[in-house]
VOMAR-463563 format. One record per residue (C-alpha): x, y, z. Coordinates in pm, whole numbers, plus 50000, padded with zeros to 5 digits. Example, Ala and Ser with C-alpha at 12.3 -4.5 7.8 and 13.67 -1.06 7.14 Angstrom:
REM VOMAR-463563
512304955050780
513674989450714
//
This chain:
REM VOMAR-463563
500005000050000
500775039249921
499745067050104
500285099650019
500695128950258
502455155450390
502165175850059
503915148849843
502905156849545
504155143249209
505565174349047
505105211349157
501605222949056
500155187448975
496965185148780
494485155648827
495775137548519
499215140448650
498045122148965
496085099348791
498495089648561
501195087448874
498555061949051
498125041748739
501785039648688
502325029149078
499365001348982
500594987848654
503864982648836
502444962749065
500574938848876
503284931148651
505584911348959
505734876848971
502374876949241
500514901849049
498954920849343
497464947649333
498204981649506
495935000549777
496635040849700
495395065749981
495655099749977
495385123050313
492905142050201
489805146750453
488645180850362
489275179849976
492775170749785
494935204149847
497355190449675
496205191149355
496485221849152
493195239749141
490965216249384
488265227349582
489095228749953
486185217250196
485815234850517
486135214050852
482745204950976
483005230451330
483585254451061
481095249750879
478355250851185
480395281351301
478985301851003
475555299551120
//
């Protein structure tokens, strides 16, 4: 398994496509050894991805209720 946090990102300024194509990569690596097993990818991303480029960010859920 893969998890991804921290801000690791693939490149500076990485698109969805860029971390789609970085997950496939990780996953077509994997299936081609010997046992063929797949991969489990996670990303830490609770509140939205912030690390990629351009994604919404989703408010905590006290913050939220503390608009009201």
């Amino acid at each position: 398994s893969v998890l991804s946090g921290g801000g690791s990102v693939p490149v500076k300024q990485a698109s969805a496509p860029t971390w789609i194509n970085m997950v496939n990569e990780f996953q077509k690596r994997a299936l081609s050894t010997r046992l063929g097993i797949p991969m489990i990818y996670g990303i830490d991303a609770l509140h939205g991805h912030n690390n990629v480029y351009n994604a919404t960010i989703f408010p905590h859920n006290v913050g939220l209720g503390a608009t009201r």
